[in-house]
C-alpha positions in Angstrom: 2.6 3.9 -1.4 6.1 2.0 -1.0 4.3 -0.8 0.8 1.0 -0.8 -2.4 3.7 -0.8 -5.1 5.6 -3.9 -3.2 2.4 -6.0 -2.4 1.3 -5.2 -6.8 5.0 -6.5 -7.7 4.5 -9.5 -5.7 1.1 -10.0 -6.5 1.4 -12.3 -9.9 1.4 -16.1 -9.8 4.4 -17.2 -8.0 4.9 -20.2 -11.2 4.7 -17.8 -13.9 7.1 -14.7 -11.9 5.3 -12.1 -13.0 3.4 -8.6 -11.4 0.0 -7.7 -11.4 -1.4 -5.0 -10.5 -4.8 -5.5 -9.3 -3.8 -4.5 -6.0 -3.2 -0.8 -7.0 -6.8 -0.4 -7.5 -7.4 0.7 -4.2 -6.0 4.0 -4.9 -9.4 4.6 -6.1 -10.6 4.5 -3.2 -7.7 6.9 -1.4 -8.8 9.2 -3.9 -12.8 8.9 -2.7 -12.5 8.8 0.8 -12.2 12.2 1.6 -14.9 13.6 -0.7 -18.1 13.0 1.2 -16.1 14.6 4.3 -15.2 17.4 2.6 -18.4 18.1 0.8 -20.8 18.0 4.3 -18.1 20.7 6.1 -18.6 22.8 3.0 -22.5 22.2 3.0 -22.5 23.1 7.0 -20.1 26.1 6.4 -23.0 27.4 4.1 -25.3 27.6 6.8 -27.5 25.6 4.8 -27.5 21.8 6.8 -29.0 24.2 10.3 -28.1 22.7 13.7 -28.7 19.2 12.6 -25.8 16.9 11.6 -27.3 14.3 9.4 -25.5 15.5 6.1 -21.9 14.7 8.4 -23.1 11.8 9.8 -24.1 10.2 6.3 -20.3 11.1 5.1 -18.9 10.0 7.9 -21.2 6.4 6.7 -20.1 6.9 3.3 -16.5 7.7 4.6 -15.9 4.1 6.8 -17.7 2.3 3.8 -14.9 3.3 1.7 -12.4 2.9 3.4 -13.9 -1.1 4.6 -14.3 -1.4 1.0 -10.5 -0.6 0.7 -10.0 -3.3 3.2 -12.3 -5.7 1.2 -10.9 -5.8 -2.1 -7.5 -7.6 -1.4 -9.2 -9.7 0.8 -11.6 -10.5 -2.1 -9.1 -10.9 -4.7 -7.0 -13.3 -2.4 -9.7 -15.3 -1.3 -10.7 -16.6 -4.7 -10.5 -20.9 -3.7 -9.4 -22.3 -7.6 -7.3 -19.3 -8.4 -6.6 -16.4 -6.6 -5.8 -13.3 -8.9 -3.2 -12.0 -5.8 -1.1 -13.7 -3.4 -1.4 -13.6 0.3 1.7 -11.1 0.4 0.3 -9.3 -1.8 -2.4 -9.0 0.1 -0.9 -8.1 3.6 1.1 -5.2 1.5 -1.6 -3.7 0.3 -3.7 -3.6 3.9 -0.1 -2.6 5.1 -0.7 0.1 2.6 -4.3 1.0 3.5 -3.1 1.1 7.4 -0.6 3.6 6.4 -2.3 5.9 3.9 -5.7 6.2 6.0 -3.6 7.2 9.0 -1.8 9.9 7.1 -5.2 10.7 6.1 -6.5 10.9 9.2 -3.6 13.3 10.5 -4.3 15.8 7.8 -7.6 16.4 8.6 -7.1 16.3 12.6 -4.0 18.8 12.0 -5.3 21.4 9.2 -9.1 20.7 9.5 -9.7 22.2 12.7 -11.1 26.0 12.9 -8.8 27.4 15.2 -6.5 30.1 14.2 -3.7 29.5 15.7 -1.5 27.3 13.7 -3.5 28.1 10.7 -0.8 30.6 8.8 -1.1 28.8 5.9 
């Protein structure tokens, strides 16, 4: 979140010296990543998807096309060719940003999503 907050103070026009945060919108999409994940292992745990695997293999779809679009959006809002809203820094922060908040993501789920019992005390 250090690198997100960086790349939306450095993101304003570098003539004018001042922040915007456009950058910080992809905590939106932190937020929604998770969800579809989340909601197939609790549809499966039901008993209700059977042996077929389609409901986690459309979250796991809706999954990477959050997190691409997560990728997208600074690229978008740099790329703009009259006037970009955020500056290139600001743009490298905030996939800086993405890189580390997916992989701490990731860990979570590889660490406490697994059904063994053996480290689960919580």
């Amino acid at each position: 979140m250090t690198l997100l907050i960086v790349g939306c103070a450095t993101g304003g026009n570098p003539e004018k010296a001042d922040a915007n945060w456009y950058s910080f919108f992809v905590v939106v999409f932190y937020m929604l990543s998770p969800i579809p994940f989340l909601l197939s292992k609790r549809y499966n745990s039901m008993g209700v998807g059977g042996a077929s695997n389609s409901c986690q293999e459309l979250a796991i779809f809706l999954t990477i096309g959050i997190v691409i679009s997560s990728f997208g959006l600074p690229i978008v809002l740099n790329r703009h060719p009259l006037n970009p809203v955020i500056t290139a820094s600001a743009c490298w922060f905030t996939m800086g940003a993405n890189i580390v908040v997916y992989l701490t993501i990731l860990g979570f789920f590889l660490t406490f999503g697994s059904d063994d019992n053996e480290y689960s005390m919580w």
